[in-house]
N, C-alpha and C positions, 0 to 999 in steps of 0.2 A: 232226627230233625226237630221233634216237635222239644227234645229232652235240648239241644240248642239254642230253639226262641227263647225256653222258659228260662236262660240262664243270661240272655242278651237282656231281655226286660228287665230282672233281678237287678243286671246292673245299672241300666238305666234306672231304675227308683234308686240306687245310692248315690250316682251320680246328681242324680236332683237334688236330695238331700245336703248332698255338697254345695252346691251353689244357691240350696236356702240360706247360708251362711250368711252371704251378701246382703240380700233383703233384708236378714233379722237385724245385721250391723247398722244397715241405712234409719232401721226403723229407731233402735235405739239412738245413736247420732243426732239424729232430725229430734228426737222425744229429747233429750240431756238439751240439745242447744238451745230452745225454744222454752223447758219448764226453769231452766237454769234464771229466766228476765222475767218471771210471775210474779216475787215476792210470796212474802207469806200467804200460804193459803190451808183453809180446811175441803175438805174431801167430803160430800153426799152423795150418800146410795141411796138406792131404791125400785121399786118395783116400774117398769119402762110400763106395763098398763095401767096404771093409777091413773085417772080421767079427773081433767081440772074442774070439776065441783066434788070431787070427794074431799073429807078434809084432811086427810092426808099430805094430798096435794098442795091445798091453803096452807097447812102448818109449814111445809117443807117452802114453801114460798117466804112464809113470816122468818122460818126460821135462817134461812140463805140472806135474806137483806138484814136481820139484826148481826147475821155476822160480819157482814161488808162494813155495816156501819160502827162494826167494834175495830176495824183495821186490819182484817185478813178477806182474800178472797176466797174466791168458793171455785172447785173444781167438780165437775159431772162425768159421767160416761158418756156425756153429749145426747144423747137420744131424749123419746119422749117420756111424759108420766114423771116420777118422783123427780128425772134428772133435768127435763124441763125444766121444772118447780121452781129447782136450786137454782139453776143458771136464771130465770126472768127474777126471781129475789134479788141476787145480786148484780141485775142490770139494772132493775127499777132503785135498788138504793147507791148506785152509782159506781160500783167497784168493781175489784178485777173477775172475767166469767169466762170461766174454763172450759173445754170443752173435751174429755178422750175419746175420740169415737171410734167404733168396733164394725167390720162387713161382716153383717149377720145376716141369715135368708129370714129373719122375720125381722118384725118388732122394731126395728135400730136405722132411726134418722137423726139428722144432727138436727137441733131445735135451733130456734131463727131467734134464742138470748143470748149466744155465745159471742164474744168479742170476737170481730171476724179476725185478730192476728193471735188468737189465741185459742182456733179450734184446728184439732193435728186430728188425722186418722193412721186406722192400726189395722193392718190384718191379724198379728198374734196377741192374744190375750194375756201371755206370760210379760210380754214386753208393756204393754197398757197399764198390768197391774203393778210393774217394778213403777213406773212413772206415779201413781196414786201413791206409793208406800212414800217413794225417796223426795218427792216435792211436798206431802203433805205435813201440818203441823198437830192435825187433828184428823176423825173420821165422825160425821154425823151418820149412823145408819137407821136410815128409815125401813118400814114394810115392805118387803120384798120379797124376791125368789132364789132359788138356787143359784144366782149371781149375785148379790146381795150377799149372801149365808159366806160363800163363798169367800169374798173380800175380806169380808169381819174376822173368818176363821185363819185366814192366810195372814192377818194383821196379829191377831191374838198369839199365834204358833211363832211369829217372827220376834216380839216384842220376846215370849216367855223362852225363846231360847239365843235370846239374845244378839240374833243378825239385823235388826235396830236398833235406836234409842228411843226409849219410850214417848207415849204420846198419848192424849185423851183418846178412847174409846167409847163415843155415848149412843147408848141405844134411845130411839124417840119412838113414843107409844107404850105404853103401859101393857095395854088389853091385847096389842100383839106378842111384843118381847117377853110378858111372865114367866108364858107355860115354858119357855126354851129356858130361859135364864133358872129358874126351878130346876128343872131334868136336869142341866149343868152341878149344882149346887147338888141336889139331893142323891143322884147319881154317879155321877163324875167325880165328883168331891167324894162325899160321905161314904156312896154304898161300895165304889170299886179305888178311889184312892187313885185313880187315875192321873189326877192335876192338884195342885198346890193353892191352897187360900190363895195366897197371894198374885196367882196368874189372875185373878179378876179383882186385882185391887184398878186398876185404871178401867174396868167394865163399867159405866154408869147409866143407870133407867131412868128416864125422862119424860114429863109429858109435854114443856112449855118451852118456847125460844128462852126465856127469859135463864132456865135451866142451863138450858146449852151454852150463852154465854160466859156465864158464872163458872161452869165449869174449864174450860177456855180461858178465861181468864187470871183465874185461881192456880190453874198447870201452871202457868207462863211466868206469872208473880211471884211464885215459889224459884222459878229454875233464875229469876232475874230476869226474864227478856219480855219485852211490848211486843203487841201483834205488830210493830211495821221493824219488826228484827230483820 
């Protein structure tokens, strides 16, 4: 009897599994139809506790409105902290303000900058993150955590084995990005030969909006296209 339940349940979790199918199709569909009428936009990460007097928070502010106002929008995870930042930058300088938002048991609310027909929610993160990769034109990544780390590394492994095409990757903060971009460089590279110069030829360390632009803009002028491509 009990060797019976155990194999009715078993089936039952495949069975669910089958008809996550559905939900994952909807989420993508609804994510493709909605990022497909955004226009150009750049991508900001960050840390969701970053508190609006750090300056983190002010910089990812300055730096989200000097991008709106170069002609690309800005996309978030939607929640609070760095991703707020981004999204009130680019509603205070007037442009397009993304929102992907994630059902998480902490941390994760959609902040009151996002254009209300352009903030979607997700329950799967694989699907959240295909929509950051495949509407972005760029990634600003800010100080953050293991979702942050996350993004950058999923962005960097896609670009170096080629299931995109390439795009700026700029890291902002000096005093946070060094020690990692080092370990990469002195480790990765040199001591075990693991990755290729070239995989962090589009890696850029930053301290200023004015940076981030320049680089942004310098991709784009190179490849022929304006941010309102």
């Amino acid at each position: 009897m009990r060797k019976e339940q155990h194999h009715k349940g078993w089936n039952e979790i495949k069975t669910n599994d089958s008809w996550a199918i559905f939900k994952i199709m909807g989420e993508f569909v609804n994510g493709f139809e909605r990022m497909s009428k955004i226009g150009p936009c750049v991508s900001i990460f960050g840390s969701a506790r970053t508190k609006p007097d750090h300056k983190y928070y002010k910089l990812a502010e300055n730096v989200a409105k000097k991008i709106v106002e170069a002609g690309y929008g800005v996309i978030t995870g939607g929640g609070p902290g760095i991703m707020e930042a981004g999204n009130k930058g680019a509603h205070l300088g007037g442009g397009t303000s993304v929102g992907l938002n994630i059902d998480l048991p902490f941390e994760q609310h959609d902040n009151p900058y996002i254009d209300p027909d352009k903030s979607l929610d997700f329950d799967y993160f694989f699907v959240r993150k295909v929509m950051f990769v495949k509407y972005s034109q760029g990634f600003v990544v800010m100080p953050g955590g293991f979702g942050t780390l996350d993004e950058l590394f999923e962005a960097i492994t896609l670009i170096q084995t080629h299931k995109i095409g390439k795009f700026p990757i700029i890291l902002v903060g000096t005093d946070f990005w060094e020690g990692l971009m080092d370990w990469i460089k002195k480790t990765l590279l040199e001591s075990f030969s693991n990755i290729s110069a070239k995989d962090l030829d589009l890696i850029h360390l930053v301290d200023t909006e004015e940076e981030v632009i320049d680089i942004l803009d310098n991709f784009y002028k190179e490849s022929g296209l304006s941010p309102n491509f």
